[in-house]
C-alpha positions in Angstrom: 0.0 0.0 0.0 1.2 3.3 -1.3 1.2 6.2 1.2 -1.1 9.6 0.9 0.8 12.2 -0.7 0.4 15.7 0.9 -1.9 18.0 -1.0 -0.6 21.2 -0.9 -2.8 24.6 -1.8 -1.0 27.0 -3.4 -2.7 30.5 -3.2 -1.0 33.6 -5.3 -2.1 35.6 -7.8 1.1 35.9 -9.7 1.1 33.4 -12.0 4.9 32.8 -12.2 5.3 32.2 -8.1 2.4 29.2 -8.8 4.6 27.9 -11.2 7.8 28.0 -9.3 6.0 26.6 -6.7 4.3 23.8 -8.5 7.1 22.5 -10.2 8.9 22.8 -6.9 6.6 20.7 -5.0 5.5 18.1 -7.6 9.1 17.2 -8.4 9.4 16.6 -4.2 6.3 14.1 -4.6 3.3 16.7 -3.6 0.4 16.6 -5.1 -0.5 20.7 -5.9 -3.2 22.8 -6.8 -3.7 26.2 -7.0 -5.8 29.3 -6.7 -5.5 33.2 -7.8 -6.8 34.4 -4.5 -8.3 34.2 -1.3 -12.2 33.9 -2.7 -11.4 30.6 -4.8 -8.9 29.5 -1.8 -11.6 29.5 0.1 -14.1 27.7 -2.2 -11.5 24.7 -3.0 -10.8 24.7 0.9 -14.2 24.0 1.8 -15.3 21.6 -1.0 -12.1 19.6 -0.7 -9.5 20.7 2.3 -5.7 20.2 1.3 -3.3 19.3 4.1 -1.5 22.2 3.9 -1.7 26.1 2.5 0.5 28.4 0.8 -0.3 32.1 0.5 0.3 35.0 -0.4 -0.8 38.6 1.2 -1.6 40.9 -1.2 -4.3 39.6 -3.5 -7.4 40.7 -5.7 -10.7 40.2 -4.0 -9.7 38.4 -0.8 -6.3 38.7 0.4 -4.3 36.3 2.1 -4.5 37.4 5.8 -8.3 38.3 5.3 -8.7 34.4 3.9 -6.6 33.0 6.8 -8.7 34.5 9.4 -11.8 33.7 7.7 -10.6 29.9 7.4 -9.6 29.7 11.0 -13.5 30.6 12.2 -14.5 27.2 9.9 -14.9 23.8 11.1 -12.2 22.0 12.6 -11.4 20.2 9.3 -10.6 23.3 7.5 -9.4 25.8 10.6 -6.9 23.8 11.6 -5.4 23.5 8.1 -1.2 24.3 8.9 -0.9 27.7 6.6 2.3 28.9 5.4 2.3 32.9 4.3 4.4 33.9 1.9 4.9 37.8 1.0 7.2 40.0 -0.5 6.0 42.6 2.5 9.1 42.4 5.5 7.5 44.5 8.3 7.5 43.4 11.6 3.8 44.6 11.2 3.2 42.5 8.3 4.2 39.5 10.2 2.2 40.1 13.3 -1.1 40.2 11.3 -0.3 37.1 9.5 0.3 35.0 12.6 -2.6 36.9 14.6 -4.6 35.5 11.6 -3.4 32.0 11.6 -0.2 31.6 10.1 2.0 29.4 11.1 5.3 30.2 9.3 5.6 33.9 7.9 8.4 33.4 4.9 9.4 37.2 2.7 9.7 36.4 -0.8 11.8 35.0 -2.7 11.9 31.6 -1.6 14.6 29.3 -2.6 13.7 25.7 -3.2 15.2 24.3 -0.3 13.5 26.9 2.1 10.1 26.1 0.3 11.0 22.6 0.9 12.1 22.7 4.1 9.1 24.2 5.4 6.7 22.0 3.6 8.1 18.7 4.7 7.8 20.2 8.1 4.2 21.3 8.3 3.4 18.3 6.3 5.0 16.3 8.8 7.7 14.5 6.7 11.2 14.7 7.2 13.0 18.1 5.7 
């Protein structure tokens, strides 16, 4: 028997930093899919939760620290999703809103491929 493969939701509305993150992940064995912002995010999230989240802050519609406190007052299933912000925004600021929303790693962009890694295995409880 063949073990579960972490699903990983990738939330950005760039379409090059999906990419990058995509091929990152699918080449370490994840299983990805994506969304352009926080209002899809949510929609997949609640139809089919993924075991983990990736997103971004600044977004069209819905951004990323509005969806993460949103998701957090959900069900158990989907508020205690591990969520991993990503953001080109470095204030300390920035950070505390994230985490007062439900992050549990706050990561400034760019990421390098063994960071992204790194933190994925961890919240998806694999070894890094």
């Amino acid at each position: 028997m063949t073990e579960r493969k972490c699903r990983v939701l990738v939330i950005d509305d760039a379409n090059l930093v999906r990419l990058y993150y995509r091929q990152i992940l699918e080449a370490a064995g994840y299983d990805v899919d994506e969304a352009f912002n926080g209002l899809e995010a949510l929609e997949k999230v609640l139809a089919n939760p993924p075991d983990l989240i990736i997103v971004d802050v600044n977004m069209p519609q819905m951004d990323g620290v509005t969806f993460l406190a949103t998701l957090r007052r959900q069900p158990q299933a989907c508020s205690a999703i591990p969520a991993l912000v990503t953001s080109t925004e470095s204030a300390a600021s920035d950070m505390e809103a994230a985490r007062a929303a439900g992050a549990n790693y706050y990561l400034v962009k760019p990421l390098s491929r063994a960071v992204l890694q790194h933190h994925v295995a961890m919240l998806c409880g694999a070894p890094a």
